[in-house]
N, C-alpha and C positions, 0 to 999 in steps of 0.2 A: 381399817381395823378397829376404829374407836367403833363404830357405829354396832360390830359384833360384840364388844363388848359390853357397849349398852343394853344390847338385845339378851345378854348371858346374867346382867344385873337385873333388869327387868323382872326375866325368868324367874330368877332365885328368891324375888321379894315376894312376886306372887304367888309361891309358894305358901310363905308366911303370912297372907292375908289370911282372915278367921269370914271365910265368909255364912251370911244365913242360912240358915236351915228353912225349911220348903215351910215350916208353921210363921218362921219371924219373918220369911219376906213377904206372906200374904197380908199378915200385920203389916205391915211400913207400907206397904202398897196401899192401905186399904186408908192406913192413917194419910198418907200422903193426897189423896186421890180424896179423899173429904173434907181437907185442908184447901186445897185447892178448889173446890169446888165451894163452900161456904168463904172463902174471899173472893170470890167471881161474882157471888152474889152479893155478899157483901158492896164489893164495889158500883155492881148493878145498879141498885138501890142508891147508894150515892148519889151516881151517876144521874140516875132518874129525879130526884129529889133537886139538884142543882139546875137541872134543865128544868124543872117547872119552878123551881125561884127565878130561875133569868127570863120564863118566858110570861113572867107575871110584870116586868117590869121594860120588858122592849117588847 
């Protein structure tokens, strides 16, 4: 019985979430998704940068 109850709390809370609207989730995604992608490359570069200091010295 606890576990229907969970399931009845659950329910009622996600009621009360305020979710995005179809213009702010394209934002977040968009923000999200070139976030992600300028620290990939960010790290890339790193990455790269480190391996040619180590392979200048072994």
């Amino acid at each position: 019985m606890k576990i229907v109850k969970f399931f009845k709390n659950v329910s009622r809370e996600m009621k009360k979430v305020s979710w995005p609207k179809g213009r702010e989730l394209t934002s977040y995604t968009i923000t999200v998704l070139t976030t992600v992608a300028f620290v990939a490359v960010f790290f890339a570069i790193v990455d790269l940068g480190i391996s040619q200091i180590l392979n200048l010295f072994f």
